[in-house]
C-alpha positions in Angstrom: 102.4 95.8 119.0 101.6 97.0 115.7 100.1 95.0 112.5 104.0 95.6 111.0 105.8 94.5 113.9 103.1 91.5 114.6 104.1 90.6 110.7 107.8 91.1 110.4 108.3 89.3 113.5 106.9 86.3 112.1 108.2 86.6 109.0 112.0 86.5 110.4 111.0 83.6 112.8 109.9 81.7 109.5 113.2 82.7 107.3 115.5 82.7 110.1 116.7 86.0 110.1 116.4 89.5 112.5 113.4 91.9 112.1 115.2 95.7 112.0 112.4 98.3 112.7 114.4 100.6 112.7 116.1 101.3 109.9 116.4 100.3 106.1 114.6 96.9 104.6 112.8 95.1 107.8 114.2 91.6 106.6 117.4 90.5 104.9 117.7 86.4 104.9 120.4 84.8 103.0 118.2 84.2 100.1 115.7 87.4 99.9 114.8 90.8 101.1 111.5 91.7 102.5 109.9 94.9 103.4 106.9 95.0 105.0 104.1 97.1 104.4 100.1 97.3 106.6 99.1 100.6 104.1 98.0 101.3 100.8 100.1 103.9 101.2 103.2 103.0 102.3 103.5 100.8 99.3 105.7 103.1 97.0 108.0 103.6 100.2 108.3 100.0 100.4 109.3 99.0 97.0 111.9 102.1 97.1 113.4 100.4 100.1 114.3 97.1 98.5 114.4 97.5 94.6 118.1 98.4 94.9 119.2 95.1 96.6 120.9 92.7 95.1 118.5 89.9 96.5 115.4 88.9 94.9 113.3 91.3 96.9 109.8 90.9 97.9 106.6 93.3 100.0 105.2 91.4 102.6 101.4 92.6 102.9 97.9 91.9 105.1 95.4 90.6 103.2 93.8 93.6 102.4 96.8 95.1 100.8 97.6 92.0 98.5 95.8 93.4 95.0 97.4 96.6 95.3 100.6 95.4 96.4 100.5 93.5 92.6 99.5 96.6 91.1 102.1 98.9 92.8 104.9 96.5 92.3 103.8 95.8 88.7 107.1 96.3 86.0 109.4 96.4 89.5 110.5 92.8 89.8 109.4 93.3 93.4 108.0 89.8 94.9 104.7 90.3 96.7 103.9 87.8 99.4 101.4 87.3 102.4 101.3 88.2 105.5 101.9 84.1 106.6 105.1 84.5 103.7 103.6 82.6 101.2 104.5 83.9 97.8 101.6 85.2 96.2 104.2 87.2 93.1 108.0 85.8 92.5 110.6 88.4 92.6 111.9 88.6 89.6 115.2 90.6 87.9 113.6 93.7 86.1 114.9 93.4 81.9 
């Protein structure tokens, strides 16, 4: 299983909600979207994928990818959090 899969699978046990691989954003709860991303540069692909929802929408990152996950999602209102889901950046509405 890959780092993504390992990560989005815990992420929807922990906000009780389905991991889609497959298609669109990875995780939709009831209360936020998250798209997971293991590469530097997969980033930009991953803030495309949930800036349009309605959803306060955050990345989900490994540890290594945390600082530039804050830089690439700097001026989106894109949330960044960990790999464990802890919030590291609240999604916010861009002005």
């Amino acid at each position: 299983m890959s780092k993504h899969d390992e990560i989005a699978k815990k992420l929807a046990k922990k906000f009780n909600t389905e991991y889609k691989s497959d298609k669109g954003i990875n995780l939709v709860a009831k209360d936020k979207v998250i798209e997971v991303e293991t590469k530097k540069s997969s980033l930009p692909q991953g803030i495309k994928q949930v800036v349009k929802s309605p959803k306060p929408r955050y990345l989900a990152v490994n540890k290594i990818n945390i600082k530039n996950a804050l830089g690439a999602t700097e001026g989106t209102g894109v949330g960044v959090m960990s790999e464990t889901g802890r919030i590291i950046k609240k999604a916010s509405r861009k002005k």
